[in-house]
Residue, then its C-alpha position, 0 to 999 in steps of 0.5 A: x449918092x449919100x453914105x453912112x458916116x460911121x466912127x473911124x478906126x484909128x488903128x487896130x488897138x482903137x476899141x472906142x471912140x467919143x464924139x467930141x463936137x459936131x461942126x456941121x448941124x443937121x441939115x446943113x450943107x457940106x463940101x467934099x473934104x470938110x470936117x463934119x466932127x471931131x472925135x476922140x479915141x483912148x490916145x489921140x484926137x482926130x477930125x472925120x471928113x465929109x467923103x463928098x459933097x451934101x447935106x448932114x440929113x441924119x444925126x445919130x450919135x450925140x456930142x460926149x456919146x462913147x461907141x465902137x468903131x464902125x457904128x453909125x454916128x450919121x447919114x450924109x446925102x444930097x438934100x432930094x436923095x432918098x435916104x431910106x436905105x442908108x437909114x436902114x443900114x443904120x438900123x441894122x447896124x445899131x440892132x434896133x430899126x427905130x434908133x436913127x429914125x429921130x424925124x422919120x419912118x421911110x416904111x410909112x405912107x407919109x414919109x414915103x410920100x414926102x419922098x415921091x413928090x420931093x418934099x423933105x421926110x422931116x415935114x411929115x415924119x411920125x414920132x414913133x412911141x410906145x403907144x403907137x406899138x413902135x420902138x421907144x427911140x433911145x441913145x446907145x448908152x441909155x440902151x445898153x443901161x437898159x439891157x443892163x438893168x431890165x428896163x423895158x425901153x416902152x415904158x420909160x418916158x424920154x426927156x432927151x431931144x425929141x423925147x428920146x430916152x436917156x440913161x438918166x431916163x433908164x435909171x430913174x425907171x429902174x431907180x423907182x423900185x429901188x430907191x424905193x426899198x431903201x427908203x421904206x416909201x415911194x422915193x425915185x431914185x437913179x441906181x447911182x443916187x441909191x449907191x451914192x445914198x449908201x456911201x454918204x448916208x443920206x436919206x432918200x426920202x429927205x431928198x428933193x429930185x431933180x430928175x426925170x419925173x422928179x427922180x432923185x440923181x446923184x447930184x440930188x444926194x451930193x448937194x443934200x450931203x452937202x447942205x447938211x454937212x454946212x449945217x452940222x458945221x454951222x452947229x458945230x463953230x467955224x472950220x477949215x473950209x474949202x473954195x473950189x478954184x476949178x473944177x476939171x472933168x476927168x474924161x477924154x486921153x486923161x481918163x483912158x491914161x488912168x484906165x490903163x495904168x490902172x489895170x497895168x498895175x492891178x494886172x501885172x505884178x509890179x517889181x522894180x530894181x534900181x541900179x547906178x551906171x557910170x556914164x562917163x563913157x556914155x556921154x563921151x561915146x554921144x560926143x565922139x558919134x556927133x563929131x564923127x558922124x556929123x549928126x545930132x547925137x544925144x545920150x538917149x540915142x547911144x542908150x537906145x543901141x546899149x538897150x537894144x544890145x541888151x534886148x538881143x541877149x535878154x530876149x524874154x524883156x523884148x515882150x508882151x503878156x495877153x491871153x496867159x501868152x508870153x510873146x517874144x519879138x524880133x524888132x525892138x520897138x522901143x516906146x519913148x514917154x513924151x508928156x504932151x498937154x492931154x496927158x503921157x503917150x508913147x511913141x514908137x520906134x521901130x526897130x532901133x536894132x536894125x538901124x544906124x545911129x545917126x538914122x537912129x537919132x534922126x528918126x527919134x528927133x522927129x518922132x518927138x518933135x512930131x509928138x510934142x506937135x500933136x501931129x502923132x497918130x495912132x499907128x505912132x503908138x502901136x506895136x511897142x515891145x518894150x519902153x523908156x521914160x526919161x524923168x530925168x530931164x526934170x531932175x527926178x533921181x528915182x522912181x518905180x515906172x508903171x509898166x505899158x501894158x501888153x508889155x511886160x517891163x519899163x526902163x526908168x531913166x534919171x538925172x545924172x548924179x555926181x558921186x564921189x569913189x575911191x580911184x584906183x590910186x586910193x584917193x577920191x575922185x568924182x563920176x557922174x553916175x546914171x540911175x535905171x529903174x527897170x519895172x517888169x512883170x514878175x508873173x514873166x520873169x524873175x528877179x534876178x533875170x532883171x538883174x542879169x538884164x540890168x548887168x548887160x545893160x550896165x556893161x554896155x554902158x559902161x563900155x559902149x564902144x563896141x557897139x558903135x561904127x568904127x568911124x566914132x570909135x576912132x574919133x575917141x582914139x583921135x581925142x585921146x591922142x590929142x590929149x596925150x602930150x600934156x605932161x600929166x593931167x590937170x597939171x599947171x606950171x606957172x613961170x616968172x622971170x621977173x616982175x608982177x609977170x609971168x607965163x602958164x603952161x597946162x596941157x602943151x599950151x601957154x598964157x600970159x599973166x600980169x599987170x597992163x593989158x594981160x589978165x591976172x591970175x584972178x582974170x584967168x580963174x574966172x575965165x575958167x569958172x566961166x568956162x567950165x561953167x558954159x561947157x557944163x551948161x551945154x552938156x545939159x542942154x545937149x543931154x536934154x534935147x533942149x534947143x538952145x543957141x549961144x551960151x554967154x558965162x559972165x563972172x564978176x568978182x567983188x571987189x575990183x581989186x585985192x582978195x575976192x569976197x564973191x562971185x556974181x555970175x550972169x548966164x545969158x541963153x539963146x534959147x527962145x523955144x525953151x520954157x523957163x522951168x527947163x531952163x532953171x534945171x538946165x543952170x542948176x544942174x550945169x552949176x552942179x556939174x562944173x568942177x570948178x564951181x565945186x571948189x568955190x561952194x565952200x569957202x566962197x559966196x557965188x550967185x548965179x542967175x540966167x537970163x534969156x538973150 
């Protein structure tokens, strides 16, 4: 049998793939499933299988090349199969019938030969060259630089494997000429050495070439500007300098990344506004929905239905923007901005309006959790119509987020904040508050069309209620009964009949205080300091989607008796998933939020430090 093994698609928004690394060399034999290379696209990484058993008889693509899907990269067959019209198909695929023909030319004698008797084409297979009249062997890319540049492939002499052209090869061709003219002599130089000549103002005809028959590349030029700015410094007295710790190739995920922001932000016209919802409603709404519908419910998953809420009244966000067309979806395909090791991808999940909230919710755990694995694959990231990004779990306040493009906006969420407002009583009070950064395509929509979707999407979640199952809004109703027979809210009284003892209602409950076994009143006020500090602590955890297990507030208070001078506090976390960076912002941001510790900031030294259980 035998195949053409050619670069695989992985979904329809694949426009190239790199060959990363071959696993199996030329020659060598294979099982049916084993992994012959592995190859990259503009978002994911992905391993190409031997689709049977044989040999890898032909290599057509090397390690680091770049092509389109569907191009031939390599011929597997049994070691005696004649492979003459695989070879072919790979020809005329590659638009050239001497490009895959590294070893072998099955239309001559010697090589059809070799095939009749058994014997392998490699043994006595011509080398094409132009001195025979035969097509120059070349790679891809040193073609397409030669169609680029007018080179005529005949008359440049390869230093590739088996003499092949490169596109250094092509280069220093073309460069001849031209370096030539702008050095006023016989100077060879590749066209990137003459513009990188230009920009450093090095002289060519000063520098030594490396390349191709002595050919001047552009690392020639770096190194000679280099060398003589050390001489200049030298001449000049001692200056900063600078020692290279690492040196990281911007390729692969991270340059196709730079790519497409880059035509985002070159493309679209960028307008960001900003705007502060209070969230005390939102985060309430993700308690109750957990307790009524016995599932993981995280703020992000209530946003997602007040976004999608949102998108059904402002349809004209729920789009993209190609070709001068501006389409409009049905489903809400909502992206969510995942930072994995290569660098930001987006998973999708489709059609958050037509889902329930716990299916919601579990859909966008796995989804991440499969992401944060590397397990995602093309079809993850395809189909989006609109996208969240959450800095806000690294604690950024605000920022202007970078549309995906096709679609035309991006909706940036943040930390949540504590602000102080007037109540409607007059007096001060605090909210947490949740800033939104919404980035959109003003060729598309307008300024105050983002700002009405922004309002729908404030009141929404402000008042998310209405949006949800019945079930969840009757576990606040239940909630607030529950609370309704406390005389008034965060009211104390404290009882003594007699003695350095005594009683403390709050909220319907009541504790004893005193001397003996019974805690003080300062041993009540650092229980609730602890307290309030765990349940903080767990919010943000909770908010965050960080797996965490026990939490364990200890507070102690100097000296053992009389007045309190300070407050040590001691977090302990059951958290062996969670990295410490996220873990800091984790306590930070409790602490920042346990109204009891406000009451200490000032007029009290407390220091608080966690640590793993």
């Amino acid at each position: 049998m035998g195949y053409v093994v050619r670069m695989p698609k992985l979904g329809l928004e694949m426009e190239s793939g790199t060959l990363l690394e071959w696993f199996v060399e030329e020659g060598e034999s294979v099982e049916d499933g084993a992994v012959l290379a592995e190859i990259e696209s503009e978002k994911t990484t992905a391993e190409v299988d031997a689709r049977e058993s044989g040999v890898l008889r032909r290599v057509l693509l090397d390690a680091g090349e770049t092509v389109s899907p569907g191009t031939p990269i390599g011929i597997l067959a049994e070691d005696e199969a004649d492979i003459a019209d695989l070879i072919a198909d790979a020809e005329a695929d590659l638009g050239d019938a001497a490009e895959s023909t590294a070893a072998t030319a099955p239309d001559e004698p010697e090589a059809t030969a070799s095939a009749e008797t058994g014997g392998s084409p490699d043994a006595t297979a011509t080398e094409p060259s132009a001195a025979s009249g035969a097509p120059a062997k070349a790679s891809p890319r040193a073609r397409k630089r030669a169609d680029e540049l007018g080179v005529d492939l005949a008359e440049v002499d390869g230093t590739g494997p088996q003499g092949a052209v490169t596109e250094d090869d092509v280069e220093a061709s073309a460069g001849a000429a031209s370096g030539a003219d702008a050095a006023g002599g016989e100077v060879r130089a590749s066209p990137r050495a003459t513009k990188r000549a230009e920009d450093l103002g090095v002289d060519l005809a000063a520098v030594t070439g490396s390349g191709p028959q002595g050919a001047i590349t552009e690392d020639d030029v770096e190194a000679h500007a280099e060398s003589a700015g050390e001489a200049t410094q030298a001449e000049q007295g001692p200056g900063a300098t600078r020692t290279v710790v690492e040196e990281r190739a911007f390729d692969g995920m991270r340059r196709t990344i730079a790519k497409r922001l880059s035509e985002s932000y070159r493309e679209a016209v960028h307008v960001t506004e900003h705007r502060e919802v209070d969230a005390g409603e939102l985060l309430a709404a993700a308690d109750a929905a957990e307790a009524a519908l016995d599932a993981e419910v995280s703020m992000t998953d209530v946003l997602f239905f007040a976004l999608s809420d949102a998108l059904d009244e402002h349809p004209a966000f729920n789009a993209t923007f190609e070709d001068d067309t501006h389409r409009l979806y049905a489903e809400h395909n909502v992206c969510l901005a995942v930072d994995v090791e290569q660098g930001l991808v987006t998973p999708v999940i489709p059609d958050v309006g037509g889902k329930s909230l716990s299916a919601l919710a579990a859909e966008r755990r796995e989804v991440v959790e499969r992401t944060l694995d590397g397990d995602y694959t093309m079809g993850d990231l395809q189909g989006g119509t609109f996208t969240v990004t959450n800095l806000g779990v690294l604690g950024v306040e605000s920022f202007d987020p970078i549309i995906n493009p096709p679609q035309i906006a991006i909706l940036g969420v943040n930390t949540l904040l504590d602000r102080v407002v007037m109540g409607e009583d007059g007096t001060p009070e605090t909210r947490r508050v949740l800033p939104l950064d919404l980035s959109f395509d003003h060729r598309v929509v307008d300024g105050a069309d983002a700002a009405r979707f922004l309002g729908t999407l404030a009141d929404n979640i402000e008042d998310p209620w209405p949006l949800l199952p019945e079930a969840v809004a009757a576990e606040r109703e239940a909630g607030a009964a529950g609370t309704a027979g406390a005389s008034a809210p965060r009211t104390a009284t404290a009882h003594s009949a007699a003695g350095m003892s005594g009683s403390v209602r709050t909220r319907g409950t009541e504790q004893r205080y005193g001397d003996g076994p019974e805690p003080s009143p300062v041993d009540l006020f650092l229980g609730s300091l602890a307290a309030c500090l765990s349940l903080s602590i767990r919010y943000q955890v909770e908010m965050r989607d960080v797996s965490v297990g026990d939490i364990d507030v200890e507070t102690d208070a100097d000296p053992e008796s009389g007045s309190v001078e300070s407050v040590d506090i001691t977090v302990r976390l059951d958290a062996p998933e969670a990295d410490d960076e996220t873990l800091d912002r984790v306590v930070e941001y409790g602490e920042r939020s346990c109204h009891v510790a406000e009451l200490l900031r000032e007029d009290l030294p407390v220091e608080l430090t966690w640590e793993r259980r």
